[in-house]
C-alpha positions as CSV (number, residue, x, y, z in Angstrom):
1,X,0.0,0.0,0.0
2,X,1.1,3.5,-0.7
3,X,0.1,7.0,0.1
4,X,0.7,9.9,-1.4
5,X,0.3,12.8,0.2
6,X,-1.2,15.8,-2.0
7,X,-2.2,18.7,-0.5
8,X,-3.0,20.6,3.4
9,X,-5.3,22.8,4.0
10,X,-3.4,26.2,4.9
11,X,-5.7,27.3,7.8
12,X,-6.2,23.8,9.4
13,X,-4.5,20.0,10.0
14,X,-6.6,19.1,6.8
15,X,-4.7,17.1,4.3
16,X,-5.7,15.4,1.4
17,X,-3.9,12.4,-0.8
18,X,-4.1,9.2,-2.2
19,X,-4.2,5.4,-1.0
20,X,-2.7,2.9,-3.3
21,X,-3.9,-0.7,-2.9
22,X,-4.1,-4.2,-4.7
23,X,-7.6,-3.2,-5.7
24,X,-7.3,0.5,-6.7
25,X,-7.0,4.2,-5.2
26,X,-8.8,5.7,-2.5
27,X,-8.9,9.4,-2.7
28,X,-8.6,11.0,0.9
29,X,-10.3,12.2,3.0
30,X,-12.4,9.5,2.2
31,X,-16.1,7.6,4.4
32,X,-16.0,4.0,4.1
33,X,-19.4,2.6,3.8
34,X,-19.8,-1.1,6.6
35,X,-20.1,-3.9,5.1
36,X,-20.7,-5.7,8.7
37,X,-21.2,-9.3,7.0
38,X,-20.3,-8.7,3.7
39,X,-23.4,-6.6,2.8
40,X,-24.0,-3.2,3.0
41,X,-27.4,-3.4,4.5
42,X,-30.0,-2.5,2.1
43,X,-28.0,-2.0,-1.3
44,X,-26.2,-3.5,-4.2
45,X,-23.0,-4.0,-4.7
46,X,-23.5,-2.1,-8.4
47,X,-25.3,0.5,-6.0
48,X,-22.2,1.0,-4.2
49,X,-20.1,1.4,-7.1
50,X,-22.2,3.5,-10.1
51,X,-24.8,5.7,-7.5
52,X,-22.7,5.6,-4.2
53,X,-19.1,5.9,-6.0
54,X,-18.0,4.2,-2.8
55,X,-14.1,3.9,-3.1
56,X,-13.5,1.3,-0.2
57,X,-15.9,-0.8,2.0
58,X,-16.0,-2.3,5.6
59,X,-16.4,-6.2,6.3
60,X,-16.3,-7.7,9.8
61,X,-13.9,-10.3,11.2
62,X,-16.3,-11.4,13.8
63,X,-19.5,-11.5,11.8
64,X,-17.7,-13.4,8.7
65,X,-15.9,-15.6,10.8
66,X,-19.1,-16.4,12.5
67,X,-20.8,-16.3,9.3
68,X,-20.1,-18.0,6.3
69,X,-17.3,-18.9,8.2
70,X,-13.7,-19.3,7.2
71,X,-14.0,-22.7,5.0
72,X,-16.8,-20.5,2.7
73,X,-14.6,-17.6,2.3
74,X,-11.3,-19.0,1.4
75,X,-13.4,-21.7,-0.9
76,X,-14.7,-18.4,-2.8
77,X,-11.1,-17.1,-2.9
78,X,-11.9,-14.2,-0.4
79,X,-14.4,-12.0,0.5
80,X,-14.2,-9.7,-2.8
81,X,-14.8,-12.7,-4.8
82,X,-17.6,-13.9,-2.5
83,X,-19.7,-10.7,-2.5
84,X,-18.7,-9.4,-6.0
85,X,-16.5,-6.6,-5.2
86,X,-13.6,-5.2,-7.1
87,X,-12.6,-2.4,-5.0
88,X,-10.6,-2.0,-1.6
89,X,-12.1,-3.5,1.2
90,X,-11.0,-3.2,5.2
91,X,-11.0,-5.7,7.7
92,X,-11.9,-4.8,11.3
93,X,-9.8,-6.9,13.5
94,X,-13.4,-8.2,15.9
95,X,-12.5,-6.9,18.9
96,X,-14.9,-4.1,19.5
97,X,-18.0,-7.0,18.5
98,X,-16.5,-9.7,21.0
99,X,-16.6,-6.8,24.0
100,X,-20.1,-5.0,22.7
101,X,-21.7,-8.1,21.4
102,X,-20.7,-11.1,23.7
103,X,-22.4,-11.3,27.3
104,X,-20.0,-13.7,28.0
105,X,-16.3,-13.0,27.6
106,X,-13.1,-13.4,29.4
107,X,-10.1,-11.0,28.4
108,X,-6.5,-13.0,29.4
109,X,-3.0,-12.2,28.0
110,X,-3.5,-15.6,25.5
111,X,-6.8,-13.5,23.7
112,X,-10.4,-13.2,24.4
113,X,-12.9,-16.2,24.9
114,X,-16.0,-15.4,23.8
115,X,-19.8,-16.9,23.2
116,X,-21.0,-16.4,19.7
117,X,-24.3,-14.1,19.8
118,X,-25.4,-16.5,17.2
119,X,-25.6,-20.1,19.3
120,X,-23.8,-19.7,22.2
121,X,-20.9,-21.6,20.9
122,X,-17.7,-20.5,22.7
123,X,-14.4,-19.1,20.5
124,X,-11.2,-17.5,21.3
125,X,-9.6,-14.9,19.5
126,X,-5.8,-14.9,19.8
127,X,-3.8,-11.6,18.3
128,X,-2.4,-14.2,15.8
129,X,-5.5,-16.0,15.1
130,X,-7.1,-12.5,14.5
131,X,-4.2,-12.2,12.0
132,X,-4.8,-15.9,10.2
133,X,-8.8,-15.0,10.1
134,X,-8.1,-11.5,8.0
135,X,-5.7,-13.2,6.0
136,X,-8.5,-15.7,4.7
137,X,-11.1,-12.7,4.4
138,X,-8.6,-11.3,2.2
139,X,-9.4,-7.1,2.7
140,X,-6.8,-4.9,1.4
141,X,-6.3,-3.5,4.9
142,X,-6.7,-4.9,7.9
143,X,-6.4,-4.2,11.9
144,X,-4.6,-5.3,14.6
145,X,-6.6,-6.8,17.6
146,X,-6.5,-4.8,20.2
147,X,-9.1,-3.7,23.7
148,X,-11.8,-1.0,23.0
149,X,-12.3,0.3,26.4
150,X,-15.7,1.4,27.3
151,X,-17.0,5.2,28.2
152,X,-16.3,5.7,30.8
153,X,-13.4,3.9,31.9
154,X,-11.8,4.5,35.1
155,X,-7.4,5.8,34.7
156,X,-6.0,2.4,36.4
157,X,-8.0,-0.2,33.8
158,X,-7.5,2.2,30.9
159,X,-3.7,2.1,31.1
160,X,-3.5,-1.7,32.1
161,X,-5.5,-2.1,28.9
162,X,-3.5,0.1,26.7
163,X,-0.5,-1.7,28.0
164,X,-2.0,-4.9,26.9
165,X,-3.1,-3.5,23.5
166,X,0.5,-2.5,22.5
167,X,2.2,-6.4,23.5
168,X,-0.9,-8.2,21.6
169,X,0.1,-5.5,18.8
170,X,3.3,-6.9,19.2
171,X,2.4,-10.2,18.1
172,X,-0.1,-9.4,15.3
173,X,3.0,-7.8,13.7
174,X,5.2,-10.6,14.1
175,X,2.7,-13.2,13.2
176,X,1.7,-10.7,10.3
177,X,5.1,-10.5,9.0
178,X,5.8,-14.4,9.0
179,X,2.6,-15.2,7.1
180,X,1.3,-14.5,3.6
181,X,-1.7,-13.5,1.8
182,X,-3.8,-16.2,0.6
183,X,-5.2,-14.7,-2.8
184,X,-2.3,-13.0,-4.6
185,X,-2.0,-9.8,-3.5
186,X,-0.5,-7.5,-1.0
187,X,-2.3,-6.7,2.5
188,X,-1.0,-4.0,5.1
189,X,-1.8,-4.3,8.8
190,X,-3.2,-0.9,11.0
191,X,-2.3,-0.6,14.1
192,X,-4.8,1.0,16.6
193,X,-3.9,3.3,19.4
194,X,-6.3,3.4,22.9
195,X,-5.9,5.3,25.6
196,X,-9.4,6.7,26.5
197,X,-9.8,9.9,27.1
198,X,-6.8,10.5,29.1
199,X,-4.2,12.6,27.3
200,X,-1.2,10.5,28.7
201,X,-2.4,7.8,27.5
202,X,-3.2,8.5,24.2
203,X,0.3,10.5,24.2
204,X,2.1,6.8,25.2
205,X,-0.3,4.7,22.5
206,X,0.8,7.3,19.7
207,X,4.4,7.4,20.1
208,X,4.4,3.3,20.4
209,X,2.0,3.2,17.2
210,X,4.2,5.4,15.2
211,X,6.9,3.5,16.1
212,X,6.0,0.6,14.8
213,X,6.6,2.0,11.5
214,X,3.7,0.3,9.8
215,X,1.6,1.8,6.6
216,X,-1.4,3.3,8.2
217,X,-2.7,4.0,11.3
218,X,-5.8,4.2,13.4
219,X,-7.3,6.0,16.0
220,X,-9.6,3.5,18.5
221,X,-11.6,3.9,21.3
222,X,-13.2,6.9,20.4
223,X,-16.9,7.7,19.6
224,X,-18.1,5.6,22.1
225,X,-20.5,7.5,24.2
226,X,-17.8,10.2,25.3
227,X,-18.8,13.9,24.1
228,X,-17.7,15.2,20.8
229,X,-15.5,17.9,22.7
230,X,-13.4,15.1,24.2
231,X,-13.7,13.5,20.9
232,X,-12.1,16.3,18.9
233,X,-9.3,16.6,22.0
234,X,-7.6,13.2,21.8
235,X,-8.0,13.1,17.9
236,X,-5.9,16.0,17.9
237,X,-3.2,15.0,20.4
238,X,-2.9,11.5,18.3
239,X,-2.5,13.5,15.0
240,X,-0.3,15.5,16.3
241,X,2.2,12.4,16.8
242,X,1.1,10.0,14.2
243,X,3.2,10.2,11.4
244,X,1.9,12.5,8.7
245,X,3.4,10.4,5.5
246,X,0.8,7.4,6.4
247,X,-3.0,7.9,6.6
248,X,-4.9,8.2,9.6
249,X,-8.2,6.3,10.2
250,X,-10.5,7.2,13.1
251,X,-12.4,4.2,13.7
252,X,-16.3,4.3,13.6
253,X,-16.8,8.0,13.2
254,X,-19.6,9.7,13.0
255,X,-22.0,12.7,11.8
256,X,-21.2,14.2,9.5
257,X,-20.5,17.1,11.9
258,X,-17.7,15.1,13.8
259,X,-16.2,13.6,10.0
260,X,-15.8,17.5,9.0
261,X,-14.4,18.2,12.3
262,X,-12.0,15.2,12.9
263,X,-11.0,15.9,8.9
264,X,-9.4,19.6,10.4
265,X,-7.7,17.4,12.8
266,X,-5.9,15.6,10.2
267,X,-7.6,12.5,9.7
268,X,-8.1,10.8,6.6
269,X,-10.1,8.1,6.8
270,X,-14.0,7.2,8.6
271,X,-16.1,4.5,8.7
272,X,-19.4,4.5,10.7
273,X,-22.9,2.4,11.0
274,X,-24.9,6.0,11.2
275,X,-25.8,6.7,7.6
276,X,-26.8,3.3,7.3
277,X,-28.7,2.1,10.9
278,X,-30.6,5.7,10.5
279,X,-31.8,5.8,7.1
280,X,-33.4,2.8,8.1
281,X,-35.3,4.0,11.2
282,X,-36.1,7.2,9.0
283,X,-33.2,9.6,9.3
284,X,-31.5,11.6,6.4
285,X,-28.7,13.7,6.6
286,X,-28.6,16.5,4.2
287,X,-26.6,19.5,2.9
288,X,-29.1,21.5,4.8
289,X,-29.6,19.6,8.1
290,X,-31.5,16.1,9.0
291,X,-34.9,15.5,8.1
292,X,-36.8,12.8,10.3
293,X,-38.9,11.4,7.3
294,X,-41.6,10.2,9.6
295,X,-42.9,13.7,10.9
296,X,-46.1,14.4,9.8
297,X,-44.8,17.7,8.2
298,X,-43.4,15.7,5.4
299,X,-46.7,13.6,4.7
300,X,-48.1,15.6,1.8
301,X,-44.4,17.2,0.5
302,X,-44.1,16.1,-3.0
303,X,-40.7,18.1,-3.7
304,X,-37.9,15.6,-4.2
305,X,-35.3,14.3,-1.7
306,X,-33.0,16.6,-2.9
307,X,-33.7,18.3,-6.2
308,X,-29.2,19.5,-5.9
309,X,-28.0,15.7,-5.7
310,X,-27.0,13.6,-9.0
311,X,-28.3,10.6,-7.2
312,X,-31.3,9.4,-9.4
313,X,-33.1,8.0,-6.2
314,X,-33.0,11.4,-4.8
315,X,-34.3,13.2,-7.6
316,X,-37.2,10.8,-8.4
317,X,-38.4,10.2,-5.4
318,X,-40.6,12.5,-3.3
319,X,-40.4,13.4,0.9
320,X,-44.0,12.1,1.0
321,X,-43.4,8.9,-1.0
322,X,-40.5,8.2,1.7
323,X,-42.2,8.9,4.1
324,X,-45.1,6.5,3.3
325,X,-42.4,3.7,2.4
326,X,-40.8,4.0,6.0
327,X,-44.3,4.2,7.7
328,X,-45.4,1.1,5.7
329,X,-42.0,-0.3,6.6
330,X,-41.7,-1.2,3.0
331,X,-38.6,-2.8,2.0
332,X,-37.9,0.3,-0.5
333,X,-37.8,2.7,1.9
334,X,-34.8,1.6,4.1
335,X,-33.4,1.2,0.3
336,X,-33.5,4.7,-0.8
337,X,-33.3,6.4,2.8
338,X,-29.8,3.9,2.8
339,X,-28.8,5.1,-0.7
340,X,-29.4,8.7,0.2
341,X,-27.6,8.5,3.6
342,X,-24.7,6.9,1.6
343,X,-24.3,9.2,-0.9
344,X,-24.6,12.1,0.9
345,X,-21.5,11.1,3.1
346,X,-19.6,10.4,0.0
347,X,-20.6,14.0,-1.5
348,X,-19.3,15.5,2.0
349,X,-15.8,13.8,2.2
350,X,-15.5,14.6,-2.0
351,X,-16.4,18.3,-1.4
352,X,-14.4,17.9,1.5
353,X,-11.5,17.0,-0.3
354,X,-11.8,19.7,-3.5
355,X,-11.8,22.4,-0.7
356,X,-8.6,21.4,0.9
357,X,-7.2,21.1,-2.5
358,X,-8.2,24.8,-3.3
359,X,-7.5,25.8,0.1
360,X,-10.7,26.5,1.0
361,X,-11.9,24.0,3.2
362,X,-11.2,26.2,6.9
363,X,-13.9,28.4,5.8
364,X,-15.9,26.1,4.3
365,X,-15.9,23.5,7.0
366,X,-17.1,26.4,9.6
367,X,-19.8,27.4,7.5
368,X,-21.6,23.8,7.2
369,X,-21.0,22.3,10.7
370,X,-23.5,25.3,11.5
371,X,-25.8,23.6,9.0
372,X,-25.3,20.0,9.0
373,X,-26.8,19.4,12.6
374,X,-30.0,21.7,12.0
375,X,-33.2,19.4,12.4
376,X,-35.1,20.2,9.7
């Protein structure tokens, strides 16, 4: 993997550049839509590619591994030949699923045993078994295995945990390093720094990260209940170390609000369930603020989604027509509420990037977080 750095933004930490991978470029900043078990929920993978324009996708380690399972994927030759997909994809490493999703789990130095959320069936996750699964998945890029601490999180567990996070890292590396990929082409590992939201921490996490030397790097922990203010804090002190010649990734972030904000921070790369889990309860965000499709105010509003977007779904299709699709909990709803979400994250990160390119994006940026959180 390469990146190529291209331009920063003169009044902020904004950068914007290129990712080289096996499957194609990625042009940063860039919003990876989830792909949790090798769908993005609700659309098509020639959705993704000719309406969305989405550049790189998510899968995840502990929903594939639970299902198909390994023996499936590595029988298709890898997840992008499984799902059909030609472009990048990224591998989370499973850890933040076996601490959110398993009610029963046990955290040693060895790895984490878990009980699937499927059967019951009990697993454990080693840093080099975490390794072995994303090399049979196959993603372009793919993440260590590390501890998501929870919000909040008391000072003495937090640093135990980051202590722990850095020596499983450790091993992912050197079990990383002595394996190869299965399918013919290059994969490149992320590390992932933790530290809560203790400066010191994140401080100690980012130096060790950065000195790990690898091509990327990610940003963990964050965005999990913690306010934005605190949010924005450690981003900034972790950008501040990590090195600027390899991309940043701040893991499962956000609105588009926080990606805007985190982008002035210099990072380069988001992924997040939001557009997605909300268009299909009724949400849409928009260059003008969010619309809750299922207030009555939209019942008998025939104008389109959004008459400025070049997504065909959003000029066709009517507020009131939505509206009735979500209230009839029609399958076409969460479709094009999902498709319109989607879309309008790529359009942000896109414009986002041109700005920074022109050297506009400082005063740009100001003017639409005021916008983008308006309820409509």
């Amino acid at each position: 993997m390469k990146f190529n750095l291209q331009a920063n933004d003169p009044l902020s930490k904004a950068r914007a550049g290129t990712i080289t991978t096996a499957h194609g470029e990625i042009q940063t900043p860039i919003f990876m839509p989830v792909g949790t078990a090798g769908t993005v929920k609700a659309v098509h993978q020639r959705e993704l590619k000719q309406d969305i324009d989405a550049q790189i996708i998510l899968g995840n380690t502990y929903h594939l591994y639970l299902r198909p399972g390994l023996e499936t994927l590595e029988q298709a030759g890898g997840l992008h030949q499984f799902i059909g997909w030609d472009r990048p994809i990224l591998t989370d490493s499973g850890g933040y699923q076996v601490y959110s999703l398993s009610k029963v789990r046990k955290i040693k130095e060895e790895g984490v045993t878990f009980n699937s959320h499927i059967d019951g069936s009990k697993h454990l996750f080693t840093p080099e078994y975490a390794m072995d699964i994303q090399r049979t998945i196959g993603a372009d890029i793919i993440m260590a295995f590390d501890e998501c601490t929870p919000y909040p999180c008391d000072y003495t567990y937090a640093a135990e945990s980051v202590k722990m996070t850095h020596r499983w890292l450790k091993r992912c590396c050197t079990h990383f390093d002595n394996t190869e990929p299965k399918y013919g082409f290059d994969q490149t590992l992320f590390p992932i720094v933790q530290g809560s939201v203790y400066k010191d921490l994140r401080i100690k996490s980012a130096e060790f990260i950065a000195s790990m030397g690898r091509e990327g790097n990610a940003i963990g922990g964050l965005s999990v209940g913690e306010p934005a203010e605190e949010m924005y804090a450690m981003t900034e002190v972790v950008c501040d170390i990590l090195p600027s010649d390899k991309p940043r990734y701040l893991m499962g972030v956000g609105t588009p609000v926080n990606i805007l904000e985190n982008i002035a921070l210099g990072v380069d790369m988001f992924d997040c369930v939001m557009p997605t889990r909300n268009a299909r309860n009724g949400m849409l965000f928009t260059r003008n603020g969010i619309i809750n499709i299922r207030n009555k105010k939209w019942e008998n509003d025939f104008s389109a989604l959004d008459a400025e977007s070049d997504l065909h779904a959003d000029q066709v299709t009517s507020k009131a027509y939505l509206r009735h699709l979500v209230h009839s909990k029609e399958m076409l709803g969460a479709q094009i509420a999902t498709l319109h979400n989607l879309h309008f994250y790529l359009w942000l990160v896109k414009q986002a990037r041109e700005k920074i390119l022109t050297g506009e994006f400082y005063e740009w940026k100001n003017k639409m977080v005021k916008i983008l959180g308006n309820k409509l």
